[in-house]
C-alpha positions as CSV (number, residue, x, y, z in Angstrom):
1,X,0.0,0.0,0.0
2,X,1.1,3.4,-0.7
3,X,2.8,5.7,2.2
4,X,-0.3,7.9,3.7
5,X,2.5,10.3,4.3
6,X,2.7,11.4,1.1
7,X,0.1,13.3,-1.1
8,X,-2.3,11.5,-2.9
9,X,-5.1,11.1,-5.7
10,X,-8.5,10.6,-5.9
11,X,-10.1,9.7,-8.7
12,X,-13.7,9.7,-8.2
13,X,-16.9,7.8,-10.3
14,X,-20.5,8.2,-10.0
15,X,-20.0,3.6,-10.5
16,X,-16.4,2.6,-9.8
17,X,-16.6,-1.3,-10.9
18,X,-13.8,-3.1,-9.0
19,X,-13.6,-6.4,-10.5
20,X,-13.4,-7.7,-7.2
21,X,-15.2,-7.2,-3.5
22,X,-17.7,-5.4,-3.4
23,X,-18.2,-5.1,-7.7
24,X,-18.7,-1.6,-7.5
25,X,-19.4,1.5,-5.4
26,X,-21.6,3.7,-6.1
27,X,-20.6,7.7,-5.9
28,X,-17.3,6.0,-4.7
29,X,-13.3,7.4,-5.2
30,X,-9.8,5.0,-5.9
31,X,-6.9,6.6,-3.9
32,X,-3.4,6.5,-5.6
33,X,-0.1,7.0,-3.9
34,X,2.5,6.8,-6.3
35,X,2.4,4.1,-8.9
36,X,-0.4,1.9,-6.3
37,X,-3.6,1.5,-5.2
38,X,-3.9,2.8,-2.0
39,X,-7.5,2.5,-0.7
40,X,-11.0,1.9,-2.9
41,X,-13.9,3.0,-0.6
42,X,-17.0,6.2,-1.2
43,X,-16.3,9.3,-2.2
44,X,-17.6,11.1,1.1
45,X,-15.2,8.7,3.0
46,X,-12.5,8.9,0.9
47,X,-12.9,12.8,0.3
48,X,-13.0,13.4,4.1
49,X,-9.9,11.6,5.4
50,X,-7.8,12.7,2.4
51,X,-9.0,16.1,1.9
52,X,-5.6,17.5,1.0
53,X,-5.4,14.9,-1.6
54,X,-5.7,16.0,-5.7
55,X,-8.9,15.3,-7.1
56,X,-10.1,14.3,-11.0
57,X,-12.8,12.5,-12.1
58,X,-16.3,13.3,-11.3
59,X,-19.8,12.2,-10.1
60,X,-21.2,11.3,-13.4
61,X,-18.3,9.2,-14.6
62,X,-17.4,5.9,-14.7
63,X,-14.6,4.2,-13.1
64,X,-12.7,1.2,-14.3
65,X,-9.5,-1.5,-13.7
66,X,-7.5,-1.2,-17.2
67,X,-8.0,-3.1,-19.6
68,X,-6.0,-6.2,-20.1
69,X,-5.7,-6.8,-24.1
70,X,-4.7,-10.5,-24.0
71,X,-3.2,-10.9,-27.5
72,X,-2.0,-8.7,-30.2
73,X,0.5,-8.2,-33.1
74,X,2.2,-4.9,-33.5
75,X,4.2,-6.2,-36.3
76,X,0.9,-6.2,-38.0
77,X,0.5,-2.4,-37.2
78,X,1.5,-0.9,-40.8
79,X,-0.2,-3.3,-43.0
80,X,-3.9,-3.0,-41.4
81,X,-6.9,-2.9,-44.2
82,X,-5.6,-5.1,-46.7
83,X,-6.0,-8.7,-47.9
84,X,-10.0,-8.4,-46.3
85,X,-10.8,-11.4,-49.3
86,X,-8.4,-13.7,-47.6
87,X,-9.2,-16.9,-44.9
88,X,-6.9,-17.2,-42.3
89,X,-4.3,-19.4,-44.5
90,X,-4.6,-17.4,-47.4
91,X,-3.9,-14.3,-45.7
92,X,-0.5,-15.6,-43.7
93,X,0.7,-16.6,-47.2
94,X,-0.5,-13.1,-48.5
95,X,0.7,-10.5,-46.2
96,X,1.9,-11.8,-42.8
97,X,5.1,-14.2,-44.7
98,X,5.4,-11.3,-47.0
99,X,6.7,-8.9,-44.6
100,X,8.4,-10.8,-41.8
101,X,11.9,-11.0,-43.5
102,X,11.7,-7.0,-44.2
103,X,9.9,-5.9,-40.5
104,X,12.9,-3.2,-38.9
105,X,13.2,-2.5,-35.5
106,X,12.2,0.9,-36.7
107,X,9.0,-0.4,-37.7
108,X,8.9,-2.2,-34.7
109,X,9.1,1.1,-32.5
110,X,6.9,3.6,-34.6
111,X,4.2,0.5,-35.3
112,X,4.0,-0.2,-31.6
113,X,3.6,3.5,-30.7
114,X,0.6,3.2,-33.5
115,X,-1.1,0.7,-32.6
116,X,-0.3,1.2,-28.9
117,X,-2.2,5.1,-29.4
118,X,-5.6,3.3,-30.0
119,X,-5.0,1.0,-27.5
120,X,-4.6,3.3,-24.6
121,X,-7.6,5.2,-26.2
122,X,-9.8,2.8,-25.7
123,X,-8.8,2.0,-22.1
124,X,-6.1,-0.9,-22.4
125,X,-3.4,-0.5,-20.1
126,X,-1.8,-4.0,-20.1
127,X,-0.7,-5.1,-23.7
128,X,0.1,-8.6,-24.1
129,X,1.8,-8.9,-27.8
130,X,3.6,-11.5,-30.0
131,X,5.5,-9.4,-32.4
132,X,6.2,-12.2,-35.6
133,X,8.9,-11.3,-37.7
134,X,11.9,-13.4,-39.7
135,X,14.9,-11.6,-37.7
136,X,17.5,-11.8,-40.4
137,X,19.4,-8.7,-40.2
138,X,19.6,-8.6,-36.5
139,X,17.2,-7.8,-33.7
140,X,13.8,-6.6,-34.3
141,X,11.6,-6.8,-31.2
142,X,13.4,-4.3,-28.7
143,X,11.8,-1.6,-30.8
144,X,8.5,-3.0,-29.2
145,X,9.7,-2.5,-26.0
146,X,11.1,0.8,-26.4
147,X,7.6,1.9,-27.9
148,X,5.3,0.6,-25.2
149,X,8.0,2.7,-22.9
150,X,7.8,5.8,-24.8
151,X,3.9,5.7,-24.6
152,X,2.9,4.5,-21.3
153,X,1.8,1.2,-22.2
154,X,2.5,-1.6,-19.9
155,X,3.2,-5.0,-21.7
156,X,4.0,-8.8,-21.8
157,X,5.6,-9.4,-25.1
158,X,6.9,-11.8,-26.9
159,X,8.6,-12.6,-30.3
160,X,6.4,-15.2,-32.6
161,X,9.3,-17.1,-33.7
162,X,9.3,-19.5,-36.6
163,X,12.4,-21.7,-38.0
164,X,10.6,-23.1,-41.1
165,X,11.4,-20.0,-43.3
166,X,14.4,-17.2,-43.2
167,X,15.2,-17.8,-39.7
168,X,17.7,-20.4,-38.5
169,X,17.3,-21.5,-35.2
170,X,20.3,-19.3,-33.8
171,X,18.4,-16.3,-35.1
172,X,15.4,-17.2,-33.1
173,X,17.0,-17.9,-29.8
174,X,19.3,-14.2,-30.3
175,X,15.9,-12.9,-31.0
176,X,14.4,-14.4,-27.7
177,X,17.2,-13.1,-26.2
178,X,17.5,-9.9,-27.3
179,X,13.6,-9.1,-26.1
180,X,14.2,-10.4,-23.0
181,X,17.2,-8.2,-22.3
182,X,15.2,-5.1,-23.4
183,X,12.1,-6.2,-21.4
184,X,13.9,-6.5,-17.8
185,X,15.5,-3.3,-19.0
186,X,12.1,-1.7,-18.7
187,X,9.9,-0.7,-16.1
188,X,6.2,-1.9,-17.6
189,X,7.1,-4.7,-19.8
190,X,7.7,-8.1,-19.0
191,X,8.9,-11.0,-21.3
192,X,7.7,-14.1,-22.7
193,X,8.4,-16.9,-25.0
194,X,6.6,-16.9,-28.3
195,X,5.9,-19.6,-30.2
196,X,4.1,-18.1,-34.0
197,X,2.2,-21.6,-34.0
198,X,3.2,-25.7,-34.3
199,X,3.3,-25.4,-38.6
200,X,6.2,-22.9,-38.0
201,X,8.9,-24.6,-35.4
202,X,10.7,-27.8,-36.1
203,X,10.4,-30.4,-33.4
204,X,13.9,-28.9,-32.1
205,X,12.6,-25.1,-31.8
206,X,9.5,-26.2,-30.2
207,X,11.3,-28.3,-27.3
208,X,14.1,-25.8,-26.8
209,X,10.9,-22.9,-26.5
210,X,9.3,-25.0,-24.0
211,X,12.7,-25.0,-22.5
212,X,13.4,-21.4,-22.5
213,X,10.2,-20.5,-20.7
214,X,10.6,-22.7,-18.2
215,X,13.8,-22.0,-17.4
216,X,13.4,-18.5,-17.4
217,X,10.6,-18.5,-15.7
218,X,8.1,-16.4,-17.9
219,X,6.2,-18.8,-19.7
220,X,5.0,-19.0,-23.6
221,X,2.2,-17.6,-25.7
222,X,1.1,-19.5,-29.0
223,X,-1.7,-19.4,-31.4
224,X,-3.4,-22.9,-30.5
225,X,-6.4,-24.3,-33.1
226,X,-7.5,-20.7,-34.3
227,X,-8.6,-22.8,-37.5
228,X,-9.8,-26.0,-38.5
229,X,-6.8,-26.8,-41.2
230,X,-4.5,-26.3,-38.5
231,X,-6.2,-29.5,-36.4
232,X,-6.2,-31.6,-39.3
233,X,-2.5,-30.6,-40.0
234,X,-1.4,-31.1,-36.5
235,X,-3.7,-34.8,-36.4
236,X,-1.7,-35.8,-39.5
237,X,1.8,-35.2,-38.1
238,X,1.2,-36.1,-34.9
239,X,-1.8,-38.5,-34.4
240,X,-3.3,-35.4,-32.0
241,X,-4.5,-32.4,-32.2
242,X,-2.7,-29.3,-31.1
243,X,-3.4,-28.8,-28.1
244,X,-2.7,-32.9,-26.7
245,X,0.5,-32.3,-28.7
246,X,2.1,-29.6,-26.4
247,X,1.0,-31.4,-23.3
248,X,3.3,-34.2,-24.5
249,X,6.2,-32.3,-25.4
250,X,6.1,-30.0,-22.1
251,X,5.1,-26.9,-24.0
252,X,2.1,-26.8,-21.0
253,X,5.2,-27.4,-18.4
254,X,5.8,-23.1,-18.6
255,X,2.3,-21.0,-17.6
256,X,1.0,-21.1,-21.1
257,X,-1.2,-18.0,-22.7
258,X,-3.1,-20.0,-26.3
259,X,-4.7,-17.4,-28.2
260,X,-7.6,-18.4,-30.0
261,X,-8.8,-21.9,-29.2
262,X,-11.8,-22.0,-32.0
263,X,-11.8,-25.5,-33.2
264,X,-11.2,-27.1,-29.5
265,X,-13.5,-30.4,-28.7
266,X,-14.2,-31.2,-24.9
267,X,-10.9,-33.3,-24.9
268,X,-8.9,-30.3,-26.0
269,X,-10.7,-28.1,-23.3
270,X,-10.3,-30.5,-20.7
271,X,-6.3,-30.5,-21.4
272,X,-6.3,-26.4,-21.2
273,X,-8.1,-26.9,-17.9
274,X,-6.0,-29.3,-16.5
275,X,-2.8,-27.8,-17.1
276,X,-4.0,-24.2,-16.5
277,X,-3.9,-22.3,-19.5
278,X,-5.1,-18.7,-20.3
279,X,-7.0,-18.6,-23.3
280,X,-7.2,-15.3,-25.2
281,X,-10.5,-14.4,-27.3
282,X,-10.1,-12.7,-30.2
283,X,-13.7,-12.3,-31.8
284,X,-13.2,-9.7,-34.4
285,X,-10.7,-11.0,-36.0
286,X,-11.8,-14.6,-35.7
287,X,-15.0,-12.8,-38.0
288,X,-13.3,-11.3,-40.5
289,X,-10.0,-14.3,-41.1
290,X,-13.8,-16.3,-41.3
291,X,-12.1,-18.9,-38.3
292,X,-15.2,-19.5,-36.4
293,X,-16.5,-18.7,-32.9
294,X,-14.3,-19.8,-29.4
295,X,-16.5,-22.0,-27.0
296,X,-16.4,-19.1,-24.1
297,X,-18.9,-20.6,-22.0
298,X,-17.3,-24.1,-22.1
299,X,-14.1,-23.1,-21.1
300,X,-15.7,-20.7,-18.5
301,X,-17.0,-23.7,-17.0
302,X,-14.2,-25.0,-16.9
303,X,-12.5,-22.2,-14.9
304,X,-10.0,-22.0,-18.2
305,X,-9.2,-17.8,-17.3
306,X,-10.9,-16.1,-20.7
307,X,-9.6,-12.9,-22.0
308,X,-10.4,-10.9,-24.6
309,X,-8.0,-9.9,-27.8
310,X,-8.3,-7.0,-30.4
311,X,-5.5,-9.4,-31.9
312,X,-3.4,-7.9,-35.2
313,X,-4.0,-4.4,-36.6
314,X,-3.7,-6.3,-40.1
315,X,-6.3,-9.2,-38.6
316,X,-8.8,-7.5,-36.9
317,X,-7.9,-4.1,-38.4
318,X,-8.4,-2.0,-35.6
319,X,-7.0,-1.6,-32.0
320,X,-10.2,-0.8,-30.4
321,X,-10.7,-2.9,-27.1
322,X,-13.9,-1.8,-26.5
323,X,-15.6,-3.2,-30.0
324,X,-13.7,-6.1,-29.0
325,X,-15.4,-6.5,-25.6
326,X,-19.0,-6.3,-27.2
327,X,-18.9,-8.5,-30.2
328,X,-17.2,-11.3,-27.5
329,X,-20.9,-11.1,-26.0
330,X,-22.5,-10.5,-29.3
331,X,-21.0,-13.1,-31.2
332,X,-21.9,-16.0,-28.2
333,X,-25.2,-14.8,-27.8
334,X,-25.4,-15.4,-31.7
335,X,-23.6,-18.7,-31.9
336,X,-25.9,-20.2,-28.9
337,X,-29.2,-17.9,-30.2
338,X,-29.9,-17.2,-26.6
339,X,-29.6,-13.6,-24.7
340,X,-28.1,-15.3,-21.5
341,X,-25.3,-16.8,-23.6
342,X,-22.8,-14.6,-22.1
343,X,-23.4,-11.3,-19.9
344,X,-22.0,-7.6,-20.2
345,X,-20.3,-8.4,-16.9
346,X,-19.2,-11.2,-17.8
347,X,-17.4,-9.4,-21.1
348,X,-16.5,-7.3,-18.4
349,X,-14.6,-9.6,-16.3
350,X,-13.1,-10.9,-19.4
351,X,-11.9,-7.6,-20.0
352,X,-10.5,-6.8,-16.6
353,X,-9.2,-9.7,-13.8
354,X,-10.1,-12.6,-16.0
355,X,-7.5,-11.7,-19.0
356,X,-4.9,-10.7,-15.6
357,X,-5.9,-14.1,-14.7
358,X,-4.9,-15.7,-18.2
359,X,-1.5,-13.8,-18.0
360,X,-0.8,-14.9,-14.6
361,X,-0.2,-11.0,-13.8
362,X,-4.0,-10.9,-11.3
363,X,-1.9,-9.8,-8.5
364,X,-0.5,-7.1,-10.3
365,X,-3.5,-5.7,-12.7
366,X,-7.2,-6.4,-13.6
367,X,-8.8,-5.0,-10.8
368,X,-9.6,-2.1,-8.6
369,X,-7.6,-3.4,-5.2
370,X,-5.3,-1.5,-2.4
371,X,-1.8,-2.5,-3.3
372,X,-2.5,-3.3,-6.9
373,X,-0.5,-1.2,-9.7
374,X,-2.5,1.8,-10.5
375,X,-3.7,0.9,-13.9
376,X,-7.3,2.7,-14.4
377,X,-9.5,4.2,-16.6
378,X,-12.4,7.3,-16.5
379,X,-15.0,7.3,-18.5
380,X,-16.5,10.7,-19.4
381,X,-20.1,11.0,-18.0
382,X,-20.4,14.0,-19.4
383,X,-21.3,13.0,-23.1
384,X,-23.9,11.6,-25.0
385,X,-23.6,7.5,-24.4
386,X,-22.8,7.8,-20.9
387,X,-25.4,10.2,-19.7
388,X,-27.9,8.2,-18.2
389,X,-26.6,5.3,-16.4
390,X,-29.3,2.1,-15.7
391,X,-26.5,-0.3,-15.6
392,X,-22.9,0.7,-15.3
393,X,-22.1,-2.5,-16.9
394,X,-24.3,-2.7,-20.6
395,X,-22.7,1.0,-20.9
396,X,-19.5,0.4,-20.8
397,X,-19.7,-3.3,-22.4
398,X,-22.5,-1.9,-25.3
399,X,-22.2,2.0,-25.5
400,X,-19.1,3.3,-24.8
401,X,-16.4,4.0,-27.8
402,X,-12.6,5.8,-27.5
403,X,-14.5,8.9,-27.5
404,X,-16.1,8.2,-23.7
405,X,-12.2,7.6,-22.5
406,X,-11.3,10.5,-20.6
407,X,-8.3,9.5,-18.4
408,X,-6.0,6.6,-18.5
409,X,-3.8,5.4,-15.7
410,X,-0.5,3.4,-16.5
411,X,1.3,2.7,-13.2
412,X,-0.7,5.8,-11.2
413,X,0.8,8.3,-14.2
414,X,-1.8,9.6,-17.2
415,X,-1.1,7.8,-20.3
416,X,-4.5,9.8,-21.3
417,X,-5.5,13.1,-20.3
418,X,-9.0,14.2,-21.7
419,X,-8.9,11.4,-24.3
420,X,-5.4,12.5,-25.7
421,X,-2.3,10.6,-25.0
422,X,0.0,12.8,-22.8
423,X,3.6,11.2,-24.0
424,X,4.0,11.5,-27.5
425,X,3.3,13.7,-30.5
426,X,0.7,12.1,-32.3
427,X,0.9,13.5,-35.5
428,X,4.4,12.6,-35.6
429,X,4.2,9.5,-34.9
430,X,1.5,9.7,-37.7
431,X,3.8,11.3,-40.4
432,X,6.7,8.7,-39.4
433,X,4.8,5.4,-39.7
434,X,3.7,6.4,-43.5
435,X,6.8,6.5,-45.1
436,X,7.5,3.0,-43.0
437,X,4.4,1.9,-44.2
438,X,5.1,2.4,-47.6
439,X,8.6,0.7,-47.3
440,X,7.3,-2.3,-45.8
441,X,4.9,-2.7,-48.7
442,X,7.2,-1.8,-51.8
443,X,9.8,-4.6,-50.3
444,X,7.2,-7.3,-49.1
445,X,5.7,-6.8,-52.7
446,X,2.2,-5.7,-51.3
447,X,1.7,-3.9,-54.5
448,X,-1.6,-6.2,-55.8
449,X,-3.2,-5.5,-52.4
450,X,-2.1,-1.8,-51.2
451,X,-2.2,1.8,-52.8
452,X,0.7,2.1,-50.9
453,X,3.0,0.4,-52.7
């Protein structure tokens, strides 16, 4: 907890939703002393023993833990709206193996500022990317790093390595390497072993991954049966699926973050369960790569931690969190036809302690706690979709956009202030991510699918 000694900050909500005990407060404050969560309590309370204290927010607003974005690509970040007649295959072949070999750590920096802009604008504070590149010409991925650093972004990141393309297996493990140096380098970011997917590591890469992450204690993320060819692929090689094949290599023996987790059967699920993986939901891109629909109830059920993903700015194509938390209702309460499919507090949850939960960071982020980093977003009850509040919950799961974001919180300083990021020049970062952009697409030979080029 923070030192009472010192000055403080309340931040006050007409609803401050917790994500823990009690759910939320009504007219209540969050107290933050330094880069913690000091106390959570009413505003009267709070207001009277801390009168000294600086005050922002405001009785009409709403109050939130930051949002945990459980899966991502920045590499993706200067190729987004392209390739939209592509299935999930068709589209790594078109755009993703296109540009890995010429992805710079250039890119990497001014793409992760971009995409990382509309992140924080629409209330994520904890980015957990897998930046897939071919790392031929030397490292790539501590420009991730440095971007999330130079915005205020906190992150878990990881490099999507592959050896069955440019990359020898040296390059990959330099490249693991080389991220994880950057990432204890950095305040907010924390590392972890990447693995693009089964179809892109030999047998050797994918046992020295498992490996790595248990050894260095930070565990893997990997795409696991986003799409049906991948199963049959995987059953082929293997005689299993996926998922039963990196419980038998050890890949599960790290904690384990598997983004996607569409074509899973009660076997598969069991197996997650058992061993404790996070699953990360991505349902906007799983609708427009045309994958299919994740079983969010079924691995609820089975206390599998469900978070929710705006995935790749080329896959989904944008970085808004909070479409992503609505159509993760929407699209269950259409697969199942029934309203009571899946809840705005439970997309909610998804959003906040459950996706903590899936990145093993819960005691850190994903809810409204005393000694919890302060990580926390305002929404602006002043405007239009916010004004009358019935249920704090169906408005900021169905009505709120970027534009109701007033104040974001990264580690108890403003990453957004009035719905504009406080650290960096955003029209800069603009004007130096176009003439990156149209690099990356001359040399990946994007011509037949970009204006750009």
């Amino acid at each position: 907890m923070g030192d009472r000694r010192s000055g403080g900050t309340l931040i006050r909500g007409g609803h401050v939703l917790t994500s823990a005990e009690p759910a939320e407060i009504t007219d209540g404050a969050v107290r933050v002393v330094g880069d913690r969560i000091d106390e959570v309590g009413s505003w009267s309370d709070l207001s009277t023993r801390f009168g000294d204290d600086a005050v922002t927010g405001g009785p009409h607003d709403i109050v939130t833990p930051g949002f945990v974005n459980t899966h991502g690509h920045f590499s993706e970040a200067l190729v987004a709206g392209i390739a939209e007649h592509c299935t999930l295959w068709e589209w790594l072949q078109e755009v993703i193996f296109a540009i890995n070999p010429f992805l710079t750590s250039e890119m990497a920096h001014v793409g992760t500022m971009l995409a990382g802009i509309q992140m924080l604008r629409s209330g994520i504070t904890t980015a957990s990317d897998m930046f897939v590149c071919a790392p031929v010409g030397g490292p790539v991925t501590p420009g991730v790093v440095r971007g999330l650093d130079e915005i205020g972004l906190r992150g878990d990141v990881s490099f999507g390595a592959g050896d069955r393309g440019p990359a020898s297996i040296e390059m990959v493990m330099a490249e693991h390497e080389a991220l994880r140096e950057a990432a204890d380098a950095s305040r907010l970011t924390r590392f972890r072993v990447g693995v693009a997917a089964l179809s892109a590591q030999s047998d050797e890469l994918l046992s020295r991954s498992a490996e790595l992450a248990v050894t260095s204690g930070r565990g893997t993320h990997i795409h696991l049966q986003e799409v049906r060819e991948e199963v049959t692929d995987t059953r082929n090689l293997y005689g299993v699926t996926p998922i039963a094949h990196c419980e038998q290599v050890g890949t599960f023996g790290a904690p384990t973050l598997a983004a996607h987790c569409v074509w899973v059967d009660a076997s598969d699920r069991e197996i997650l369960a058992a061993n404790g993986v996070g699953v990360a939901h991505n349902p906007v891109s799983n609708m427009i790569l045309a994958s299919g629909v994740c079983p969010v109830p079924d691995l609820r059920r089975l206390d599998v931690p469900v978070g929710i993903g705006v995935d790749g700015a080329a896959s989904n194509d944008g970085q808004n969190f909070l479409e992503a938390m609505k159509l993760a209702v929407l699209m269950q309460r259409l697969d199942h036809l029934q309203a009571t499919a899946l809840s705005a507090r439970d997309g909610f949850r998804m959003a906040t302690i459950e996706g903590a939960r899936a990145l093993r960071l819960d005691a850190e982020v994903g809810s409204l706690e005393p000694g919890k980093a302060a990580d926390i977003v305002v929404f602006d009850g002043g405007g239009p979709a916010l004004a009358n509040v019935h249920d704090p919950y169906q408005k900021v799961a169905y009505c709120s956009s970027p534009a109701d974001v007033k104040d974001v919180w990264v580690a108890g300083e403003r990453s957004v202030a009035g719905g504009e990021v406080t650290r960096v020049d955003v029209a800069e970062v603009v004007a130096r991510s176009r003439e990156l952009s149209r690099t990356l697409a001359a040399d990946a030979g994007l011509g037949h699918l970009s204006i750009l080029a």
